[in-house]
VMD Tcl script that builds the backbone (N, CA, C; Angstrom):
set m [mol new atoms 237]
animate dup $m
set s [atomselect $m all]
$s set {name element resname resid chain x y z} {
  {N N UNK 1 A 24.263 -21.311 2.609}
  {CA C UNK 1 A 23.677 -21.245 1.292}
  {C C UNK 1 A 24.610 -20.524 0.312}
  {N N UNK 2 A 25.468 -19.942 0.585}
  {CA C UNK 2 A 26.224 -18.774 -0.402}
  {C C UNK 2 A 27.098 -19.768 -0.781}
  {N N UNK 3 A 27.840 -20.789 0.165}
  {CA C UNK 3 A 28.934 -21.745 -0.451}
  {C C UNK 3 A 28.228 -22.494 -1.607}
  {N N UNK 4 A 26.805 -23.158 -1.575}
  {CA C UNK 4 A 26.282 -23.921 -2.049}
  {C C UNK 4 A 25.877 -23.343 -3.645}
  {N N UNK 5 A 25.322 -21.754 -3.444}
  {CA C UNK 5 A 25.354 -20.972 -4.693}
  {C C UNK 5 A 26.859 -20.743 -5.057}
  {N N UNK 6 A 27.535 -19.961 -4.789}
  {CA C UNK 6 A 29.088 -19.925 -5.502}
  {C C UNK 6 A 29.464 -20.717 -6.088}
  {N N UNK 7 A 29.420 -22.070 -5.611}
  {CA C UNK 7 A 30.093 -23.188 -6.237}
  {C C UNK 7 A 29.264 -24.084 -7.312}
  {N N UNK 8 A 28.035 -23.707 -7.298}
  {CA C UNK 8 A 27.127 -24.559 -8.138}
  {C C UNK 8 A 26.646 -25.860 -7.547}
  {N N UNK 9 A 26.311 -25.739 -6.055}
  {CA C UNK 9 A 25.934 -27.604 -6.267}
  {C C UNK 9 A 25.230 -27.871 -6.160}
  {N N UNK 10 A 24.779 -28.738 -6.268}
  {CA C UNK 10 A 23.307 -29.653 -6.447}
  {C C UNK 10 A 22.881 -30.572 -4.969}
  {N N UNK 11 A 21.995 -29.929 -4.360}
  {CA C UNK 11 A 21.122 -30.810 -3.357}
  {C C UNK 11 A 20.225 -31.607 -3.366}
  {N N UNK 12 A 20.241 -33.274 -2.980}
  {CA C UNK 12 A 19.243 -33.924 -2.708}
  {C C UNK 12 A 18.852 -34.578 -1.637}
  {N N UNK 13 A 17.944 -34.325 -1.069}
  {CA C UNK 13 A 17.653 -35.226 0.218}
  {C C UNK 13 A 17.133 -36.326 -0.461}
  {N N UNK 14 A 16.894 -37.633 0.989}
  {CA C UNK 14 A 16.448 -38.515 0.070}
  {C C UNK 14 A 16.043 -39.516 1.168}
  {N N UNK 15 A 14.974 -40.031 1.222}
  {CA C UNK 15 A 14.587 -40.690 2.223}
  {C C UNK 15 A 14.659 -42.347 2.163}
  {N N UNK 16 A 14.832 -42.711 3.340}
  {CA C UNK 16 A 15.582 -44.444 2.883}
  {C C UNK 16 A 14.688 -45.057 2.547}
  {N N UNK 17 A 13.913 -45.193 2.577}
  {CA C UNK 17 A 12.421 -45.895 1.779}
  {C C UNK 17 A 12.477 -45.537 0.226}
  {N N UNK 18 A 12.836 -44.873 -0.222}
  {CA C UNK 18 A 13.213 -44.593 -1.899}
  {C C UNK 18 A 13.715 -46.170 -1.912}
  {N N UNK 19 A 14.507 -46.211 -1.362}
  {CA C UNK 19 A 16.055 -46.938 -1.745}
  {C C UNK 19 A 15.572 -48.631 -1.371}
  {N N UNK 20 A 14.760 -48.675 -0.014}
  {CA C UNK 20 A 14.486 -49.415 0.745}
  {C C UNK 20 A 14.133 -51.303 -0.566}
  {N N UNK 21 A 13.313 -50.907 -1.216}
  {CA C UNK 21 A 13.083 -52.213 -2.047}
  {C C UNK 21 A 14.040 -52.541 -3.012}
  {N N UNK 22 A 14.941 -52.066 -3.284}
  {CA C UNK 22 A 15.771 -52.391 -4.073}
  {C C UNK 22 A 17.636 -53.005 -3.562}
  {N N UNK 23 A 17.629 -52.472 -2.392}
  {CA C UNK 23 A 18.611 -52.371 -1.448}
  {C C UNK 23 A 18.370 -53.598 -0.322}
  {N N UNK 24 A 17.141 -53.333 0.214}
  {CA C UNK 24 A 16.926 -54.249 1.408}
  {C C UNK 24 A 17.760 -55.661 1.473}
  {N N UNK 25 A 17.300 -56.653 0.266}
  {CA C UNK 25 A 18.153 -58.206 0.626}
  {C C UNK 25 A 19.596 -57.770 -0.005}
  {N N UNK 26 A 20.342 -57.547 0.048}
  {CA C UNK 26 A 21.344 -57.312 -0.170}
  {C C UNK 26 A 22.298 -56.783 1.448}
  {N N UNK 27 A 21.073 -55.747 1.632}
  {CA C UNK 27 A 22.073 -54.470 3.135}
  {C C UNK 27 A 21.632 -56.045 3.998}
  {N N UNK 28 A 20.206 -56.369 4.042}
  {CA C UNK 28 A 20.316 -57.590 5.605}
  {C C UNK 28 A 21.349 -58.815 5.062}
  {N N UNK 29 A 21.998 -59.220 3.954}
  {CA C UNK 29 A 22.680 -60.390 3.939}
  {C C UNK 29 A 23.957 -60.100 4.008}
  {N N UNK 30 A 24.382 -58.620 3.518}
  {CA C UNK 30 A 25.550 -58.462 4.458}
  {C C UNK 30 A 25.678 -57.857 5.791}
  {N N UNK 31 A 24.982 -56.880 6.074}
  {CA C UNK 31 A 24.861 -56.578 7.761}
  {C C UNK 31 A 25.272 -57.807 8.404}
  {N N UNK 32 A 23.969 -58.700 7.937}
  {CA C UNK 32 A 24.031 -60.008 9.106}
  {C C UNK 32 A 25.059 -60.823 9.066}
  {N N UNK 33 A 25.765 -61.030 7.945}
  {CA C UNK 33 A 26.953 -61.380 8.037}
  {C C UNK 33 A 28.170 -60.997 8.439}
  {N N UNK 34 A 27.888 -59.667 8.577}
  {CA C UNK 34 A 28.903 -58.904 9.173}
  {C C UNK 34 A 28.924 -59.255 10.914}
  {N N UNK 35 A 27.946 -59.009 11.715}
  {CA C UNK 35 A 27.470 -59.070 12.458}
  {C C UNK 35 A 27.820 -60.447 13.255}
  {N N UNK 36 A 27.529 -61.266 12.007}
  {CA C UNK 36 A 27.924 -62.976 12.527}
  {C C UNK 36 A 29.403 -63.044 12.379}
  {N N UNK 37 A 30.157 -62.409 12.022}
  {CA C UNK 37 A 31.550 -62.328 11.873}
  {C C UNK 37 A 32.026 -61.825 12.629}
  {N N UNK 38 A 31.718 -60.626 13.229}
  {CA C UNK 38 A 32.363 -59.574 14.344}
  {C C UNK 38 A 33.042 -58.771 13.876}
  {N N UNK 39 A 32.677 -58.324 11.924}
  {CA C UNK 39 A 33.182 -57.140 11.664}
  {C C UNK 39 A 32.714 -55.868 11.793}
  {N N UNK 40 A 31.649 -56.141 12.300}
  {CA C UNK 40 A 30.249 -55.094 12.603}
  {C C UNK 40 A 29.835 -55.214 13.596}
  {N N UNK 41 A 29.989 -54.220 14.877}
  {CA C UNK 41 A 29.186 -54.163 16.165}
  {C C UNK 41 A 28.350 -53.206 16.784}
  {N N UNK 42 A 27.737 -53.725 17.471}
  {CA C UNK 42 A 26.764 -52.331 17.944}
  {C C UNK 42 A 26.923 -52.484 19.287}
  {N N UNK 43 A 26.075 -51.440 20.070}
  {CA C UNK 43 A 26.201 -51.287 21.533}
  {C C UNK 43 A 24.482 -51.304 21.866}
  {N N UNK 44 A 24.176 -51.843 23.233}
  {CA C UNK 44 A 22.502 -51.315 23.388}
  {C C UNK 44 A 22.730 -51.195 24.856}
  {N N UNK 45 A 21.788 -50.212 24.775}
  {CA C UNK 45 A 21.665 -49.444 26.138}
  {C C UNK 45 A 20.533 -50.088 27.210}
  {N N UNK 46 A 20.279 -51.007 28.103}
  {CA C UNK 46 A 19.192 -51.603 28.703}
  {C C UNK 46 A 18.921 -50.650 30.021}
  {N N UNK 47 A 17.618 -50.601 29.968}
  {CA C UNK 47 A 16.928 -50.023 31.735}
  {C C UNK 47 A 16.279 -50.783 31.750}
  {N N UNK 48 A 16.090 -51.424 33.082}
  {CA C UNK 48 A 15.575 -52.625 33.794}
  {C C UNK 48 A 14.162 -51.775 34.678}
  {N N UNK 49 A 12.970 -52.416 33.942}
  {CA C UNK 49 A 11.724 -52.165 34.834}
  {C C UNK 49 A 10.896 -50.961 33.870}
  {N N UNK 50 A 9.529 -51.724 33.529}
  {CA C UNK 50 A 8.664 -50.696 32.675}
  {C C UNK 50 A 8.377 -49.239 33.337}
  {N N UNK 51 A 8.578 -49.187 34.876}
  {CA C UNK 51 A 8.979 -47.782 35.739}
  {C C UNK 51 A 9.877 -46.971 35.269}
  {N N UNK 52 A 10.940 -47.461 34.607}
  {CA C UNK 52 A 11.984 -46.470 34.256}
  {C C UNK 52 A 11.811 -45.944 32.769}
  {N N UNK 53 A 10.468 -46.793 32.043}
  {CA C UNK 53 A 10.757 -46.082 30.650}
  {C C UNK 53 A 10.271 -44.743 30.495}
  {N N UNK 54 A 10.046 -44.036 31.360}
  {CA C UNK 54 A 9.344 -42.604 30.902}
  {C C UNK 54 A 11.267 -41.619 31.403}
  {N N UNK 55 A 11.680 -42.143 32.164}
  {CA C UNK 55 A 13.057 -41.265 32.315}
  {C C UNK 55 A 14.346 -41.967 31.228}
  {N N UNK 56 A 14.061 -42.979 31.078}
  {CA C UNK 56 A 14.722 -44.059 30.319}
  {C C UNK 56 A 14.387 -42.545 28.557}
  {N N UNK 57 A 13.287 -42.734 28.612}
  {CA C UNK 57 A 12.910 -41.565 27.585}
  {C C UNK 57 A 13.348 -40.387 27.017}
  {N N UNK 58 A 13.413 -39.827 28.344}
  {CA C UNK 58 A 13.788 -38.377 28.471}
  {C C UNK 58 A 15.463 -38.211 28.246}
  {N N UNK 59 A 16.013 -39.220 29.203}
  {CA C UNK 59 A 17.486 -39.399 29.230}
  {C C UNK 59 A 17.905 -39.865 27.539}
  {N N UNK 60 A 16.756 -40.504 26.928}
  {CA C UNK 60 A 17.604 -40.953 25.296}
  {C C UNK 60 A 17.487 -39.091 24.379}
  {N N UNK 61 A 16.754 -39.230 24.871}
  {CA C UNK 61 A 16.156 -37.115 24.086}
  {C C UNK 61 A 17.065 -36.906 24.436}
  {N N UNK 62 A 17.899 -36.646 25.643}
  {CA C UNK 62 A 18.983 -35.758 26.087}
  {C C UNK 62 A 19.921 -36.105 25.738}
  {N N UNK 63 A 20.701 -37.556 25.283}
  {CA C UNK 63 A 22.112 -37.853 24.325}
  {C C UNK 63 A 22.444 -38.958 25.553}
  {N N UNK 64 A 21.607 -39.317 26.764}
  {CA C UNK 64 A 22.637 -39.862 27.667}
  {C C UNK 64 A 22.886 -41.124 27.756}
  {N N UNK 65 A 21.823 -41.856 26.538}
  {CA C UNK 65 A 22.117 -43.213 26.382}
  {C C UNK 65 A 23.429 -43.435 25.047}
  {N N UNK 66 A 23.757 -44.918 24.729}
  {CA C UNK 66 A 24.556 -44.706 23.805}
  {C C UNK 66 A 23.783 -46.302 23.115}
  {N N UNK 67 A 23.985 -46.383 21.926}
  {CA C UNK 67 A 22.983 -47.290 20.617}
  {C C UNK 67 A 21.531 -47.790 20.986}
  {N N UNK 68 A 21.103 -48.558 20.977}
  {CA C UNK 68 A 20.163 -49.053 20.746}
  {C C UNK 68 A 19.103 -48.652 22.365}
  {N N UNK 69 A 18.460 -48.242 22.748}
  {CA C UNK 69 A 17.908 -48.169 24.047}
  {C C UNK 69 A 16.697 -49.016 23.778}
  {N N UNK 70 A 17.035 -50.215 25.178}
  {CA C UNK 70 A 15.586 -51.315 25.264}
  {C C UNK 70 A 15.200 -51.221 27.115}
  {N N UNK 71 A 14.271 -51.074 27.016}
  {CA C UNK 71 A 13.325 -51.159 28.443}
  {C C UNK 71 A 13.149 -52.595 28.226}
  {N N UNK 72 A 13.399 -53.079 29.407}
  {CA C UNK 72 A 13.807 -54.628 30.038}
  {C C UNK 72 A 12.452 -54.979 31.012}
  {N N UNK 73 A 11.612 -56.016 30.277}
  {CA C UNK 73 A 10.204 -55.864 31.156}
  {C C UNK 73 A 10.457 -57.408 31.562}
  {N N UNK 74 A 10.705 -57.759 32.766}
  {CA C UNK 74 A 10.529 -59.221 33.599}
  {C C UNK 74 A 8.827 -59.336 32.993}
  {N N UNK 75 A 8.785 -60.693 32.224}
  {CA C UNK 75 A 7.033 -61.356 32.133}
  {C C UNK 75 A 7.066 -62.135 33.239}
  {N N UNK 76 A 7.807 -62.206 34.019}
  {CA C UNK 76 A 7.662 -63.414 35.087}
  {C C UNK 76 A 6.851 -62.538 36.128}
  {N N UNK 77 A 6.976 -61.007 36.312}
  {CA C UNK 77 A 6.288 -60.454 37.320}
  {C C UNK 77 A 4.879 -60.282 37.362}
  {N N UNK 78 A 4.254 -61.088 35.594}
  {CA C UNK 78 A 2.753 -60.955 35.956}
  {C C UNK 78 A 2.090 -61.418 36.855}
  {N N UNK 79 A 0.711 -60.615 37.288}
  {CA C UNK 79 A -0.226 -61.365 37.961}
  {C C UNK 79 A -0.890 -61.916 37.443}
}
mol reanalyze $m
mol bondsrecalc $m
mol representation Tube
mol addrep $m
């Protein structure tokens, strides 16, 4: 806080929903184009079996996954 007083600056937080309707078709038509290009990539993290999503859980709290974490549910195993 003392850097922030000394120097005079100005703080704003700002939550993405402010921004969200005015921004939205614009960020998805280039994301997705990015995306469809391969100038933009992501990573996702899969655990296999609705058994593992409670450690699948714990392990994303703890840092040990890396982007997107999806629990992988087979529908073929219904009864």
């Amino acid at each position: 806080m003392r850097e922030i007083l000394s120097k005079s600056l100005t703080l704003r937080g700002f939550i993405n929903y402010d921004f969200a309707v005015e921004h939205y078709a614009v960020f998805l038509r280039e994301v997705g184009a990015g995306i469809a290009n391969g100038r933009i990539r992501y990573r996702e993290d899969f655990v296999d079996g609705l058994e593992k999503a409670p450690g699948a859980f714990v392990g994303m709290r703890d840092g040990h996954n890396f982007g997107k974490l999806i629990v992988r549910v087979d529908e073929g195993s219904k009864s």
